[in-house]
C-alpha positions in Angstrom: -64.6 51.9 42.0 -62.8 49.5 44.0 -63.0 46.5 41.2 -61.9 49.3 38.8 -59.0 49.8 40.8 -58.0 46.3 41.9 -58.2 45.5 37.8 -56.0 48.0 36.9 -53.5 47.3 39.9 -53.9 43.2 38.5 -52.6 44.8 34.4 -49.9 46.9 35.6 -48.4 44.2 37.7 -48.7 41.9 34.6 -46.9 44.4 32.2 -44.2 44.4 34.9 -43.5 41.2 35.6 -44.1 40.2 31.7 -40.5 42.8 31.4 -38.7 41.5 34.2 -35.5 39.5 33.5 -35.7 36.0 33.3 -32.6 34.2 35.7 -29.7 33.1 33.7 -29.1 30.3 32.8 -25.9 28.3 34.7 -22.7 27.7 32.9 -20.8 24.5 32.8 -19.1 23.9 36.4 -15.4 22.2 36.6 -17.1 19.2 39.5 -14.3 16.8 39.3 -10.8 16.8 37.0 -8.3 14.0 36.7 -5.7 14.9 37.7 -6.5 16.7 40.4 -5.5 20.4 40.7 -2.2 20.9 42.7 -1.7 17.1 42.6 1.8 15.6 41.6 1.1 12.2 39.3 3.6 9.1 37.9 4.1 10.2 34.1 5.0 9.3 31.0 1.2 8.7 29.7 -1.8 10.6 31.4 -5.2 10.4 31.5 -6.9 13.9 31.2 -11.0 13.7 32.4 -13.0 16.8 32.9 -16.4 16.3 34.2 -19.0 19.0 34.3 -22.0 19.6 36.0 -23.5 20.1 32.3 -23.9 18.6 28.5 -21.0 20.0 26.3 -20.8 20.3 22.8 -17.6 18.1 22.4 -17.2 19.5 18.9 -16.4 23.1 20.0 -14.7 22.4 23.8 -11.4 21.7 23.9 -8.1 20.5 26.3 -4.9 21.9 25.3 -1.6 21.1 28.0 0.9 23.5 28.6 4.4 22.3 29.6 5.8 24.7 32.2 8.3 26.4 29.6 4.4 27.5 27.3 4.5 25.2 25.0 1.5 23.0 24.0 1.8 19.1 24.6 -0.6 16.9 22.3 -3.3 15.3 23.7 -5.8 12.9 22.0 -9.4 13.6 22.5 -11.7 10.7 23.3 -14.2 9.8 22.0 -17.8 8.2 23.1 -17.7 10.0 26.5 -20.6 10.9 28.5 -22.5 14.1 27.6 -20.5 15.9 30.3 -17.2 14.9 30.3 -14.2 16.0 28.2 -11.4 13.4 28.5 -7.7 13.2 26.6 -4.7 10.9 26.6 -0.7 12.1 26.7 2.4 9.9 26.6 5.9 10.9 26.8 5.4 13.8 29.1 8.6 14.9 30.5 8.6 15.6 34.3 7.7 19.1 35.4 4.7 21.7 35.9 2.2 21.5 33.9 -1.1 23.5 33.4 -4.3 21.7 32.1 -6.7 24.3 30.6 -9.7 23.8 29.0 -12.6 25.6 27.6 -15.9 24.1 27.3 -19.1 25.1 25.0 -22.5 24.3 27.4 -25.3 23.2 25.4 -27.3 26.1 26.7 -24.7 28.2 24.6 -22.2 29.3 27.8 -18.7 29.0 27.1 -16.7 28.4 30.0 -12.8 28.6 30.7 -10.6 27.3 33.5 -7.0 25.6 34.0 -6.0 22.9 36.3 -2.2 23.1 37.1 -0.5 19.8 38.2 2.6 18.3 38.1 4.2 15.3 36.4 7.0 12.9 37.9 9.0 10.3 36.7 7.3 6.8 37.3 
């Protein structure tokens, strides 16, 4: 009776791990950002790079700049960047606040969102 037992304990600890969650996977982590957030830096031309802690899908992430009166300030995506970075390149930008934000597709199919606010001085 006891190897009856001990085999039926071993199956219905099986069925129960079998329907236990499996962890989620991590989303794509901000790790460094030039600028830096809370930084003041020499305008008129920026360099914008984003590097993650993951592989993005370039094709669906995306930097958009915000002036500090809302409007969106064009930014040219690069190209031929490592796997995790997202990097852009302003000219002309006016001194002022400005708020970086950015929302990236992970390969393992998280989107993640985040801004980076900075400000821009005259060189």
């Amino acid at each position: 009776m006891p190897t009856r037992f001990v085999l039926c304990l071993a199956v219905v600890l099986a069925i129960a791990s079998a329907g236990r969650a499996l962890p989620a996977q991590a989303h794509a982590v901000l790790v460094e950002a030039t600028p830096k957030p809370g930084t003041t830096v020499a305008g008129p031309d920026l360099s914008i790079r984003l590097r993650f802690n993951a592989r993005l899908d370039h094709v669906r992430s995306s930097i958009t700049l915000i002036a500090a009166d809302g409007h969106a300030v064009k930014a040219t995506m690069a190209e031929h960047v490592p796997p995790e970075v997202l990097a852009a390149r302003t000219s002309g930008l006016a001194p002022g606040d400005y708020r970086l934000r950015w929302q990236v597709l992970a390969v393992d199919g998280h989107i993640t969102r985040g801004d980076v606010a900075f400000t821009v001085r005259s060189p």
